[in-house]
C-alpha atoms as one frame of an Amber mdcrd trajectory, in Angstrom:
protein
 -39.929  16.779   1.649 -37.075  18.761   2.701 -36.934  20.019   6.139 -35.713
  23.825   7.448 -35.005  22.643  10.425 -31.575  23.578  11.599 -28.771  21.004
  12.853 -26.206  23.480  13.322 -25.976  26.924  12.509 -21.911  28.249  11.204
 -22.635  31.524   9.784 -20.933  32.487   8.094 -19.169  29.371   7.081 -22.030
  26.762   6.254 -25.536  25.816   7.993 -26.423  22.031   8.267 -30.064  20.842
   8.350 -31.821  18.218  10.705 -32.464  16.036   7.118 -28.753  16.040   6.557
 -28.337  18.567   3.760 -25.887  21.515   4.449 -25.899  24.774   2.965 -22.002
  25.321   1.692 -21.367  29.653   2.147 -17.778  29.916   1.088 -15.438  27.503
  -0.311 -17.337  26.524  -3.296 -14.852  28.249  -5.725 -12.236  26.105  -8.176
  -8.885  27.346  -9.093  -6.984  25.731 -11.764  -4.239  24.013 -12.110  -1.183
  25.129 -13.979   1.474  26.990 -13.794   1.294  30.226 -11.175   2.202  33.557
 -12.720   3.284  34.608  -8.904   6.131  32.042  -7.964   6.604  29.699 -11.271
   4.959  27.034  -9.493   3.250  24.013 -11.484   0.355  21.577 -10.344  -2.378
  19.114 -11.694  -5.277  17.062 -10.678  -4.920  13.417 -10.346  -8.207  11.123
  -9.155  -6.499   8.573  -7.223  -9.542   6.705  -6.858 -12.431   6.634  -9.235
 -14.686   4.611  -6.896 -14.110   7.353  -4.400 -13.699  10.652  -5.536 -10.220
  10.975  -4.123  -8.318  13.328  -5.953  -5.546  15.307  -5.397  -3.543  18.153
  -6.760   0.366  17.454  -7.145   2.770  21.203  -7.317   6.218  21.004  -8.160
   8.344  24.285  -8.303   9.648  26.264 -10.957  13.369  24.723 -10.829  12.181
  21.052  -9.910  13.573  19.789 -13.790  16.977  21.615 -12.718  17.065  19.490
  -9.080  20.240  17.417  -8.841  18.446  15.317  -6.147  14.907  14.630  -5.456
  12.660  16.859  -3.339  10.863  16.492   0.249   7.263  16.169  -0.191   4.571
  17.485   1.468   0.962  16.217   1.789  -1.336  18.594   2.746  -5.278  18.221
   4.273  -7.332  21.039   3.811  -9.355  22.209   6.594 -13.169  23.714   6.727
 -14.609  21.113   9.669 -14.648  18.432   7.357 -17.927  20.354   5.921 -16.610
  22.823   3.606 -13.568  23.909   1.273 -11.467  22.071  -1.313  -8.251  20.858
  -2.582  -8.864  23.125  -5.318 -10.230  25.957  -3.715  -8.664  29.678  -4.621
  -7.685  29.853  -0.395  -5.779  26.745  -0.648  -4.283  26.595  -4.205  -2.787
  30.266  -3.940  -1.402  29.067   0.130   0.381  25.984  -1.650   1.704  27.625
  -4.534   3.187  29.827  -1.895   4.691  27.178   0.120   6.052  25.054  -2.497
   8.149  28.047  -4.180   9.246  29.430  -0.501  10.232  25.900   0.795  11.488
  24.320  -2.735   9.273  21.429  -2.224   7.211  18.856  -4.237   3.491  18.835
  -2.844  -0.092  16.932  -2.473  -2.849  18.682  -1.839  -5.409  15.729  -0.881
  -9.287  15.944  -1.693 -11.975  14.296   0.528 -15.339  13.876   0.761 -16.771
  15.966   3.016 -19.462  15.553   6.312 -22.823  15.420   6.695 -22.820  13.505
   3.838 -19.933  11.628   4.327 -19.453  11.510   7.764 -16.236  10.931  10.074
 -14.197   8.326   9.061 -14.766   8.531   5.124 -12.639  11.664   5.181  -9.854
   9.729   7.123 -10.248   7.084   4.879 -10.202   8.730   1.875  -7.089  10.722
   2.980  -5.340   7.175   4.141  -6.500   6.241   0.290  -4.280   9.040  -0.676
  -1.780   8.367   1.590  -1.048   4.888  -0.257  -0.848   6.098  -3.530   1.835
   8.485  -2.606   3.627   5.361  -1.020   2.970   3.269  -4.445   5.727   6.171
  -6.281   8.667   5.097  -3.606  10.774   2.713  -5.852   9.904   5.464  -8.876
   7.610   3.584 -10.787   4.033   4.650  -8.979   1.224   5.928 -11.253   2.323
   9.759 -11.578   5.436  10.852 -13.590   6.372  13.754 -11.452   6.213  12.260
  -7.909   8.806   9.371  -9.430  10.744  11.689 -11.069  11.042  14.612  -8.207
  10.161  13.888  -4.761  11.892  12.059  -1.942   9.345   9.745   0.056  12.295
   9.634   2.783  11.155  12.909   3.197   7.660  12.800   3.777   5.861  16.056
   6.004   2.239  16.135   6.662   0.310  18.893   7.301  -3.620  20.622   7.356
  -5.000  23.553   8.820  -8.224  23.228  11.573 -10.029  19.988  10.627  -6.865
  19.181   8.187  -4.791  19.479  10.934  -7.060  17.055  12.891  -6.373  14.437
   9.375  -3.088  15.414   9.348  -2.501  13.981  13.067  -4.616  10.891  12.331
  -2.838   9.935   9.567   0.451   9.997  11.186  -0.775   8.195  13.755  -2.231
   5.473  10.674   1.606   5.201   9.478   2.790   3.844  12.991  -0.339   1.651
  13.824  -0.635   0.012  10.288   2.578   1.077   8.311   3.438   2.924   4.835
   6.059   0.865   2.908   8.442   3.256   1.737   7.814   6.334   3.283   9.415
   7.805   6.240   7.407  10.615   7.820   9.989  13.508   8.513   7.717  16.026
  10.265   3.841  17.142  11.280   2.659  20.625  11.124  -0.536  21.265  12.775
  -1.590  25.110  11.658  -4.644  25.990  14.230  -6.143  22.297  14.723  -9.716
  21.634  15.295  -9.248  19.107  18.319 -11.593  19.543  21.142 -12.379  17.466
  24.179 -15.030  16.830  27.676 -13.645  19.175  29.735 -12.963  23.202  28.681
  -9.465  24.450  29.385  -7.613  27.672  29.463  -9.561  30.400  27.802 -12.388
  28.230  26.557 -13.970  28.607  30.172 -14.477  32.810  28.997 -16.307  31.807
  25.486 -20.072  32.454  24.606 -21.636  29.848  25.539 -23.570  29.896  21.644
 -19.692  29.760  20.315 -18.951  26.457  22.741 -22.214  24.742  21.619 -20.921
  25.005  17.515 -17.890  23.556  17.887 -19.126  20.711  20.348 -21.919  19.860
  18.795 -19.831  20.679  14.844 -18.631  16.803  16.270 -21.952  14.759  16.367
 -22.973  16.752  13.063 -19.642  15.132  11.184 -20.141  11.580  13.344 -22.835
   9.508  14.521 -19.858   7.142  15.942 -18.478   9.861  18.025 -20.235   9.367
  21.368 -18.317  11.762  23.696 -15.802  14.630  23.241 -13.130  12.797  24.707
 -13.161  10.238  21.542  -9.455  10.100  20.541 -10.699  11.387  17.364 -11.204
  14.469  19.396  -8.917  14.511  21.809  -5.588  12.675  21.081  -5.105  13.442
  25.005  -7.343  10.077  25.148  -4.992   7.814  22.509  -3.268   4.834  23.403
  -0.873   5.861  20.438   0.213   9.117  20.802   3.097   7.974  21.696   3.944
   6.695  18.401   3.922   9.203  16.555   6.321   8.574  13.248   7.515  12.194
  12.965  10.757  13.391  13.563   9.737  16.800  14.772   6.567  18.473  15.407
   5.339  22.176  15.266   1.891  23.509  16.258   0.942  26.704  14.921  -1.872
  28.650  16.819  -3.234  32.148  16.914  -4.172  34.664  19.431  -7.459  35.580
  18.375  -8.171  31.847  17.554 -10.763  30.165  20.057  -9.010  26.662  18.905
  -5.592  27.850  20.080  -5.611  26.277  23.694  -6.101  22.895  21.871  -2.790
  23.045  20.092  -0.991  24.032  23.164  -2.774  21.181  24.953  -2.001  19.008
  21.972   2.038  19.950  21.839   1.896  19.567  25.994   0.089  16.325  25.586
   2.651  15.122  23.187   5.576  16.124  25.308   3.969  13.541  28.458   3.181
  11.109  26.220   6.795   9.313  26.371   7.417  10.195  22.373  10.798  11.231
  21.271  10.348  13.627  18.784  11.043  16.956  19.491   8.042  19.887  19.171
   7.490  23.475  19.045   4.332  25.632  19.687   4.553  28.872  17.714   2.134
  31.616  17.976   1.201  34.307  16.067  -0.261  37.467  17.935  -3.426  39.747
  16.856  -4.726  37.156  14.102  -7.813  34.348  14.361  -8.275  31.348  12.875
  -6.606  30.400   9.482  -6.033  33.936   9.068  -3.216  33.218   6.371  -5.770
  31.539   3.831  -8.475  34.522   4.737  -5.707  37.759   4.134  -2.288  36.522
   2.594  -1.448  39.648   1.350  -0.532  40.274   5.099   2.634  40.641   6.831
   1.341  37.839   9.404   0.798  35.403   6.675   3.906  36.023   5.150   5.464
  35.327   8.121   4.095  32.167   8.661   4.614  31.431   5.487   7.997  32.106
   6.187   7.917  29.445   8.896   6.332  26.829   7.166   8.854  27.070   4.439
  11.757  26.547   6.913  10.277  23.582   8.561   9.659  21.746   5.629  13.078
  22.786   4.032  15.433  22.400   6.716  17.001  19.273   5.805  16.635  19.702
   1.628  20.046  18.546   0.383  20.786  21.215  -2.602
């Protein structure tokens, strides 16, 4: 007999039971693939692995048959605390289709499975899953037509929002600790990540204590192998490997409303002490909260970021 007896309460994002069922409150919606009346844009499902469910949706822009050379790529992790939200979902489909024509880019948008039911690592391992099939299309004879035909695995970025972010860092960190034959990871962007850690810093010491307890405790919800916030899962203060880090460059994007924002400062700052190379920027934007691009596009802050994203990702395209 199912029990009401509440694990964690996210209104109004998603409620998780003691019995391990969660009630989903937003994300639940599919887009489509196809082509995007806005910006031209094309994409498709692919299940990567049946066995799984890994699948991912693959964008390529409007002029990508008209591209004299092949295309950076970008593989994207969608966030939602590893509980909620899609690949497919309307919030992500319409923020890649955005990207992709702004930065003239090929994309991935990976799929997961999701906590409490599959908890912390499945989603790491079902985004490393994806990770290798991208790397089986580097000589340009992998299982998908338009990765071989349009994008450049030289010119890898990865990049996720909150929990994707949190992926997004672990599987650049998976690339230097285990390797990715043919693929060279250009740069990381981390947009508002859900790290965390044992010890509150900055403005986390002013929360509610109510808002402190959901995002602790979100961890032991999404893990029963995470036995302390300062896990490296958690904290990447606390890995032995942040050092090597495969990117290039780095940028953390946070906002000033968000009550995740002093972990992506402390992650850029921890990077910086950590002896790695590459070079990274924090960039914040001011009056917005979390993921406040996927939430209102439409507005000017989003656009801006957009912007940003765009020119990271793009900076070194050879046209």
């Amino acid at each position: 007999m199912a029990s009401d007896e509440i694990a964690l309460n996210a209104v109004p994002y998603f409620v998780v039971y003691k019995d391990g069922r969660i009630d989903r409150l937003i994300g639940n919606d599919f887009d489509p693939p196809g082509v995007d009346p806005k910006t031209g844009v094309e994409s498709k499902d692919v299940v990567v692995s049946p066995e799984d469910s890994v699948s991912v949706r693959i964008y390529r822009p409007k002029s990508a048959a008209e591209q004299a050379q092949k295309l950076p790529l970008l593989v994207y992790f969608h966030g939602g605390g590893f509980c909620i939200e899609t690949a497919f979902s309307p919030f992500y489909h319409q923020h890649i289709n955005a990207w992709v024509a702004k930065a003239n880019i090929a994309a991935v948008s990976v799929n997961y499975r999701r906590a409490p039911e599959y908890q912390l690592p499945i989603p790491f391992e079902d985004s490393w899953t994806a990770m290798k099939w991208v790397a089986a299309h580097s000589g340009g004879a992998g299982p998908d037509e338009w990765l071989n035909e349009i994008a450049d695995l030289n010119r890898v970025y990865l990049a996720g929002d909150s929990a994707g972010g949190n992926i997004a860092h672990r599987m650049a960190l998976r690339v230097a600790t285990e390797g990715l034959a043919g693929v060279k990871i250009k740069g990381l962007q981390l947009i508002h990540p859900h790290f965390w850690g044992g010890k509150l810093i900055g403005e986390e010491k002013e929360w509610d204590p109510k808002d402190i307890f959901v995002v602790e405790n979100l961890w032991y919800v999404v893990s029963k192998d995470i036995k302390e916030l300062d896990d490296p899962i958690v904290n990447p203060e606390h890995d032995p490997d942040l050092a090597r880090l495969p990117a290039e460059k780095v940028a953390v994007y946070v906002a000033e409303k968000d009550n995740l924002k002093e972990r992506g400062r402390h992650y850029a700052e921890c990077l910086r002490k950590s002896g790695w190379g590459g070079a990274v920027e924090v960039v914040e934007t001011d009056g917005e909260g979390h993921v406040f691009h996927l939430f209102n596009p439409t507005c000017d802050s989003a656009a801006d970021l957009v912007e940003l994203l765009a020119a990271f990702t793009s900076s070194d395209c050879r046209r």
